[in-house]
PQR file of N, CA, C, O and H, with PARSE charges and radii, in Angstrom:
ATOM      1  N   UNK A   1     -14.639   4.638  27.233 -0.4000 1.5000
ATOM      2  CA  UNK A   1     -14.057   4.882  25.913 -0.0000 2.0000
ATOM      3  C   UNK A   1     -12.775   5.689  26.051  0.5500 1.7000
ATOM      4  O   UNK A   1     -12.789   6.797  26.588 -0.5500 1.4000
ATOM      5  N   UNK A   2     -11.651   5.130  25.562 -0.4000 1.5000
ATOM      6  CA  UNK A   2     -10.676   5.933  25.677 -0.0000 2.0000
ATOM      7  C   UNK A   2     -10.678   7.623  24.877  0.5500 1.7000
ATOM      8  O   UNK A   2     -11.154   7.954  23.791 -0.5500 1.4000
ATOM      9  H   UNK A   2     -11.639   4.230  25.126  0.4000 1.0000
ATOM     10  N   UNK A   3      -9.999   8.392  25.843 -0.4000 1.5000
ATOM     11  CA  UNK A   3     -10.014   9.569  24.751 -0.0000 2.0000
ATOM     12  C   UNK A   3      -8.766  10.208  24.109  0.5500 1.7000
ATOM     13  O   UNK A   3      -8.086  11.190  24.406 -0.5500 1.4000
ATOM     14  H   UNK A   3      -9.613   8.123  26.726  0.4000 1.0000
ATOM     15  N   UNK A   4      -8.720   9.404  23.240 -0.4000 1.5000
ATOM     16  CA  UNK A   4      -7.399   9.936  22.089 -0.0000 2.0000
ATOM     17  C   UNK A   4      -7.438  10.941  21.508  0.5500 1.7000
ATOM     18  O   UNK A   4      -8.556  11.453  21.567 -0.5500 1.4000
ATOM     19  H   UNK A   4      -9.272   8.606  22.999  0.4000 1.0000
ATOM     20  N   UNK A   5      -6.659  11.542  20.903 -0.4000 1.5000
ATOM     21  CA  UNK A   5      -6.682  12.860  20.070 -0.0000 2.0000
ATOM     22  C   UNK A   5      -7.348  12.370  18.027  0.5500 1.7000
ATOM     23  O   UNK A   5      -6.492  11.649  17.513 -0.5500 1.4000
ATOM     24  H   UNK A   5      -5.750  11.126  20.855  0.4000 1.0000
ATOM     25  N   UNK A   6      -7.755  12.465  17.695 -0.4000 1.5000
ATOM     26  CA  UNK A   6      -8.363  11.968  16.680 -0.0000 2.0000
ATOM     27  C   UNK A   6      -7.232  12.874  15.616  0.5500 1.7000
ATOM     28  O   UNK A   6      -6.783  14.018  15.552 -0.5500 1.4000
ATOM     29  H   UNK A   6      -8.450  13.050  18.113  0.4000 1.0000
ATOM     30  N   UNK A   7      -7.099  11.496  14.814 -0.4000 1.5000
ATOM     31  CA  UNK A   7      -5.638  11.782  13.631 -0.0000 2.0000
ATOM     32  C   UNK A   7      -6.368  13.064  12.423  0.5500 1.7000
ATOM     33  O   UNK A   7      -7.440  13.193  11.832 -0.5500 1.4000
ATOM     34  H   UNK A   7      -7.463  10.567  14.866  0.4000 1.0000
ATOM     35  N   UNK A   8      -5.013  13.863  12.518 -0.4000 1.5000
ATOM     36  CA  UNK A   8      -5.471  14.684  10.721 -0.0000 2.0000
ATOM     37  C   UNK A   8      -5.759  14.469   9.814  0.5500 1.7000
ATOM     38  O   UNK A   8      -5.743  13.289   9.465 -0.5500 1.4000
ATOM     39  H   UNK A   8      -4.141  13.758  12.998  0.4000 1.0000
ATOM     40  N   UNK A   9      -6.136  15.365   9.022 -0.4000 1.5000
ATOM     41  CA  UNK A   9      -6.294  14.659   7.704 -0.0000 2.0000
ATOM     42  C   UNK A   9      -5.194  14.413   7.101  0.5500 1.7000
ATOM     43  O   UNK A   9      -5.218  13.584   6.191 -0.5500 1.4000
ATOM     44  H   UNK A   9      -6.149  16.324   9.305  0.4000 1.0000
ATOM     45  N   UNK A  10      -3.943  15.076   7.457 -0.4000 1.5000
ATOM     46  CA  UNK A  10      -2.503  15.048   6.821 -0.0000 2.0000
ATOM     47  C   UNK A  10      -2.301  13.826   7.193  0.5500 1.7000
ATOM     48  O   UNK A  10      -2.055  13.032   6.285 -0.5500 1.4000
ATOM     49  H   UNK A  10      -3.924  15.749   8.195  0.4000 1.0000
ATOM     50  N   UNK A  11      -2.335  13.362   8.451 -0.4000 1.5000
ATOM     51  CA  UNK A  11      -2.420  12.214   8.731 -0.0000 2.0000
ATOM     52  C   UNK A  11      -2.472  10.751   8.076  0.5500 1.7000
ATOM     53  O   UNK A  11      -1.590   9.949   7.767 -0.5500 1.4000
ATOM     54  H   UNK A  11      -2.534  14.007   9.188  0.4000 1.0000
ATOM     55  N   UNK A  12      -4.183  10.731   7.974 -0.4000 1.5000
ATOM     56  CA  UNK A  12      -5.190   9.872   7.549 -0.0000 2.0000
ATOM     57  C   UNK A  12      -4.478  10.139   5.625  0.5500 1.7000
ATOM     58  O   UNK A  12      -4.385   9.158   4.888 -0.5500 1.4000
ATOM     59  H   UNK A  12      -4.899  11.382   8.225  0.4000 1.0000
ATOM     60  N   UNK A  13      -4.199  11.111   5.289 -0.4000 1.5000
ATOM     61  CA  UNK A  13      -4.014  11.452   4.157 -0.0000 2.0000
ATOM     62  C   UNK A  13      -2.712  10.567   3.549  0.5500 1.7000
ATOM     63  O   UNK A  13      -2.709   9.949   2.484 -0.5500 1.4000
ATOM     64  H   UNK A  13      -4.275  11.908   5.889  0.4000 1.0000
ATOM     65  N   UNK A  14      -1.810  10.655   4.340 -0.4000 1.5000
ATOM     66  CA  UNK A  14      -0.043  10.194   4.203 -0.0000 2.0000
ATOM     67  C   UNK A  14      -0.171   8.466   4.677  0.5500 1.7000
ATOM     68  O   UNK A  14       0.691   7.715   4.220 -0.5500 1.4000
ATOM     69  H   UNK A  14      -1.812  11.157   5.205  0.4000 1.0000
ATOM     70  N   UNK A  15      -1.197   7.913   5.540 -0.4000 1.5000
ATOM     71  CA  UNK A  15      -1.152   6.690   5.618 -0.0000 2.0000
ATOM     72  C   UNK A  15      -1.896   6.260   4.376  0.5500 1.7000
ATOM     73  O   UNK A  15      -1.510   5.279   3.740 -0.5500 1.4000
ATOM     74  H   UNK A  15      -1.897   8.524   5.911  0.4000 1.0000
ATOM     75  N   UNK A  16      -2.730   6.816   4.088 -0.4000 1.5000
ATOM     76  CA  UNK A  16      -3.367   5.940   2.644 -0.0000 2.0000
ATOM     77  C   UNK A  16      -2.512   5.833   1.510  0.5500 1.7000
ATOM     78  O   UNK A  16      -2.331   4.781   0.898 -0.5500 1.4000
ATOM     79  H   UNK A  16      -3.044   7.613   4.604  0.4000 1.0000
ATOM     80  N   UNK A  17      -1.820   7.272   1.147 -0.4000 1.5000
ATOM     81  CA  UNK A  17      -0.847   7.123   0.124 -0.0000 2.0000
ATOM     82  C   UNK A  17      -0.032   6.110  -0.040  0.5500 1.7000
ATOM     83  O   UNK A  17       0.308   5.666  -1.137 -0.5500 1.4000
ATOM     84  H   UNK A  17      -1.967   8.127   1.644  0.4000 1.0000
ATOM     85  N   UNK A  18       0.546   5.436   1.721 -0.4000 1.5000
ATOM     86  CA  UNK A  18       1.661   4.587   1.525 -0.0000 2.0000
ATOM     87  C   UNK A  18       0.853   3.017   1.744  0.5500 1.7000
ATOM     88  O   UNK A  18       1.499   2.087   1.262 -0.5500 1.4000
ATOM     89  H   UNK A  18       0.270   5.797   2.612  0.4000 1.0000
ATOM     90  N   UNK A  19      -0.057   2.750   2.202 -0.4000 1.5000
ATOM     91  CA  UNK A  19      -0.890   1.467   1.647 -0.0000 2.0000
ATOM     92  C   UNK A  19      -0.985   1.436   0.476  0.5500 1.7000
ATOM     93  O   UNK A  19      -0.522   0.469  -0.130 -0.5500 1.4000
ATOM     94  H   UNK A  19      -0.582   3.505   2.594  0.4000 1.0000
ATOM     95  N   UNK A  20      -1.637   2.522  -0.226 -0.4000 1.5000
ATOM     96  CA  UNK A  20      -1.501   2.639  -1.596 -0.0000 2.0000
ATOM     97  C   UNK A  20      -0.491   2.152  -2.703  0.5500 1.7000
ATOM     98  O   UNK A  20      -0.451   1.420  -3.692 -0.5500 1.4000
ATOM     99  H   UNK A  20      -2.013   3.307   0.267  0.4000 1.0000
ATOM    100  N   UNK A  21       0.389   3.083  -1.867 -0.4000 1.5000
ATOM    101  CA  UNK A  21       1.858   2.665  -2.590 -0.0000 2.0000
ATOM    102  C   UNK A  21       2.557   1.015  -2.683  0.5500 1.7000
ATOM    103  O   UNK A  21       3.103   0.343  -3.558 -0.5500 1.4000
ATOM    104  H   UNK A  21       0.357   3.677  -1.064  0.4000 1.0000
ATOM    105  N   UNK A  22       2.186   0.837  -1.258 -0.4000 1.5000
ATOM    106  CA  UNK A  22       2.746  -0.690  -1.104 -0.0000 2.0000
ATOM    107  C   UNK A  22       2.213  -1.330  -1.796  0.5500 1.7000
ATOM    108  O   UNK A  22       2.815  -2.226  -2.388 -0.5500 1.4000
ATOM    109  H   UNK A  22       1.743   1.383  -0.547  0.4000 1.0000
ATOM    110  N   UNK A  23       0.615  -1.061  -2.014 -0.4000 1.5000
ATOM    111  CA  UNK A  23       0.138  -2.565  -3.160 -0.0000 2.0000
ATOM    112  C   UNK A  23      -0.199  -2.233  -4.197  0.5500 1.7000
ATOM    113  O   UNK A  23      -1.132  -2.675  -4.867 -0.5500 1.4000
ATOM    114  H   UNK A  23       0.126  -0.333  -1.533  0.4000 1.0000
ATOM    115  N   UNK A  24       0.566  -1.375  -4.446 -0.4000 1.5000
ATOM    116  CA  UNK A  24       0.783  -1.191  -5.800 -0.0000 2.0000
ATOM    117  C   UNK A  24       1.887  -1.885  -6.057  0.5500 1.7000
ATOM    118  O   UNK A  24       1.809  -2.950  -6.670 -0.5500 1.4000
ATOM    119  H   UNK A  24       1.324  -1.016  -3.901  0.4000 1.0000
ATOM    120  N   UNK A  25       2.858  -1.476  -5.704 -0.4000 1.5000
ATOM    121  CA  UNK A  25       4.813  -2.033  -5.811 -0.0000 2.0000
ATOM    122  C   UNK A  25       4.076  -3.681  -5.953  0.5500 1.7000
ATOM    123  O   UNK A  25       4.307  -4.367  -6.949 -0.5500 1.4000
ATOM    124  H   UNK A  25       2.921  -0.611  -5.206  0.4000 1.0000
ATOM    125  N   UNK A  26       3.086  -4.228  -4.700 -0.4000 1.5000
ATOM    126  CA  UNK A  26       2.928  -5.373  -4.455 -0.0000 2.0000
ATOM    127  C   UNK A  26       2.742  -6.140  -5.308  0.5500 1.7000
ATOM    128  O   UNK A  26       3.312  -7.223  -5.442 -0.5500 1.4000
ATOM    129  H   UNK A  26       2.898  -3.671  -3.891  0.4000 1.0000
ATOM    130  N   UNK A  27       1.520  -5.450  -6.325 -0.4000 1.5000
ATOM    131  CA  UNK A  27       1.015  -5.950  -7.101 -0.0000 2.0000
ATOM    132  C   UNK A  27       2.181  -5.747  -8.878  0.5500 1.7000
ATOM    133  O   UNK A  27       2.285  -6.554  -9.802 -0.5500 1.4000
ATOM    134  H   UNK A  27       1.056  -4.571  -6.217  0.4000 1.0000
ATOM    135  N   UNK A  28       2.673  -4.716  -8.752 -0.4000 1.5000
ATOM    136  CA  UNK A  28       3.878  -4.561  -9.297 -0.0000 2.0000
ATOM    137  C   UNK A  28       4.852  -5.992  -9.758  0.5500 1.7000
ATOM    138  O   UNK A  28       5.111  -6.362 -10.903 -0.5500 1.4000
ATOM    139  H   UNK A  28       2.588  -4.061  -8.001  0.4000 1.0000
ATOM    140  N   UNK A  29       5.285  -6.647  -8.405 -0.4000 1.5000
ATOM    141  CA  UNK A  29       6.170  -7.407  -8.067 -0.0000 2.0000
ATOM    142  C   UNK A  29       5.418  -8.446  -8.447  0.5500 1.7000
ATOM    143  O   UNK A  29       6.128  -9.446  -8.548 -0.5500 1.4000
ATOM    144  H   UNK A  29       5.074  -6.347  -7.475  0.4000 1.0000
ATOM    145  N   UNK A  30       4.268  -8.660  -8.708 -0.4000 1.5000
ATOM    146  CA  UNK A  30       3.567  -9.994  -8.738 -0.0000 2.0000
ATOM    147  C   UNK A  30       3.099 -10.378 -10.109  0.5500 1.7000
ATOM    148  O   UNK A  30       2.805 -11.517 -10.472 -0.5500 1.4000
ATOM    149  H   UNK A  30       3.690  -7.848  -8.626  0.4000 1.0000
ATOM    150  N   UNK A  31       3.069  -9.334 -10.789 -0.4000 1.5000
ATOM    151  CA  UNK A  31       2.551  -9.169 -12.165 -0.0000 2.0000
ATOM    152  C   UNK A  31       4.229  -9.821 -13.026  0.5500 1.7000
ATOM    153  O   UNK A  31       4.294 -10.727 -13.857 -0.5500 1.4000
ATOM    154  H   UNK A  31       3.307  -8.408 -10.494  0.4000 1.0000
ATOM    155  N   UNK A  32       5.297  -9.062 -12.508 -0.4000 1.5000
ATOM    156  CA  UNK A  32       6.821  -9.603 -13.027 -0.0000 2.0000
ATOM    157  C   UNK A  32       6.818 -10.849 -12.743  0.5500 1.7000
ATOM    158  O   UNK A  32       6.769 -11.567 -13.742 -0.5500 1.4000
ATOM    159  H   UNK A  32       5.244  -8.327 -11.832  0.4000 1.0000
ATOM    160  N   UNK A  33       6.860 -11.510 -11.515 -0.4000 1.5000
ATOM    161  CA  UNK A  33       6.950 -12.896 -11.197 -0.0000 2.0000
ATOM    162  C   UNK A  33       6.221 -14.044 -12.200  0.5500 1.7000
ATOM    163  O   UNK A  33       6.508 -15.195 -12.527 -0.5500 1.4000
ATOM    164  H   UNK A  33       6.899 -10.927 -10.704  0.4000 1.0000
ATOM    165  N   UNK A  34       5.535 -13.461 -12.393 -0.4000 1.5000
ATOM    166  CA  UNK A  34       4.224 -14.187 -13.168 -0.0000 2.0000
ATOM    167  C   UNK A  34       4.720 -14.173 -14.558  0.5500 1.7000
ATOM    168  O   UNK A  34       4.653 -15.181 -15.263 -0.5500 1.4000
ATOM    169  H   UNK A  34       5.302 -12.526 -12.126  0.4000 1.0000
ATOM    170  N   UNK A  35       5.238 -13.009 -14.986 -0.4000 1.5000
ATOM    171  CA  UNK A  35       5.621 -13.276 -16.192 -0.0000 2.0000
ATOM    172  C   UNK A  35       6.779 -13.739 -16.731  0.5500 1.7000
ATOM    173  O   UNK A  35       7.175 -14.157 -17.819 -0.5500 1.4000
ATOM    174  H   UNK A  35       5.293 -12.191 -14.413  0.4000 1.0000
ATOM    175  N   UNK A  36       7.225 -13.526 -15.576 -0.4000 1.5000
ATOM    176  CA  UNK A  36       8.703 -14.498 -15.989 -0.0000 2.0000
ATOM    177  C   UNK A  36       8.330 -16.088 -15.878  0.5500 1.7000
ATOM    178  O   UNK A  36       8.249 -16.896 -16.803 -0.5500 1.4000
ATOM    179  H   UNK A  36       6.903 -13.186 -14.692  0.4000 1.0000
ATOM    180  N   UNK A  37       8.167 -16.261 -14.756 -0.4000 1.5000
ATOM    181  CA  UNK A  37       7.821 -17.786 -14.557 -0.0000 2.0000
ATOM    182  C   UNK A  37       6.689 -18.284 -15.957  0.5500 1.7000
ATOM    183  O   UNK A  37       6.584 -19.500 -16.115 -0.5500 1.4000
ATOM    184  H   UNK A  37       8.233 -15.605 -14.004  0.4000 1.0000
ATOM    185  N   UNK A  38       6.032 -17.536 -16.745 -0.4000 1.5000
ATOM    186  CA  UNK A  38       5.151 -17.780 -17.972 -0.0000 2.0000
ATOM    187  C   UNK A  38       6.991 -18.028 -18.908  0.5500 1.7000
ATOM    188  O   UNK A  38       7.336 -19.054 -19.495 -0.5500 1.4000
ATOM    189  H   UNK A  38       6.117 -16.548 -16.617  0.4000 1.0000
ATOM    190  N   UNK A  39       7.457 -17.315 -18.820 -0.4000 1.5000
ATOM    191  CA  UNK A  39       8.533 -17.037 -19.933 -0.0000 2.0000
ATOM    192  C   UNK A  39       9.812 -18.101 -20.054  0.5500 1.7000
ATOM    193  O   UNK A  39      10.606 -18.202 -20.990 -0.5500 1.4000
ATOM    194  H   UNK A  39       7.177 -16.482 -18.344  0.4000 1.0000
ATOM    195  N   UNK A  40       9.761 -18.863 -18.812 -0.4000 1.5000
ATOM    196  CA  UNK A  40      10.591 -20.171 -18.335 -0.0000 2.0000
ATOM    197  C   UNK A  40      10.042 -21.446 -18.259  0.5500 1.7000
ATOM    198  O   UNK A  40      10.734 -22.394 -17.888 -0.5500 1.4000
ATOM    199  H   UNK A  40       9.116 -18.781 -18.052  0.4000 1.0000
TER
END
């Protein structure tokens, strides 16, 4: 088993925020698309 240093919580903390973030925007971006293409 390799032995790595096991990540922080600041860490573990700051990567979730920005998954978070991304699918949000993602879902953001997808919700507009949709409604335009309804609107055309």
């Amino acid at each position: 088993m390799p032995d790595h240093k096991p990540q922080t919580a600041e860490q573990i903390r700051r990567s979730r925020n920005r998954v978070l973030a991304l699918s949000l925007a993602a879902f953001v971006v997808l919700i507009f698309f949709v409604s335009i293409a309804k609107m055309s």
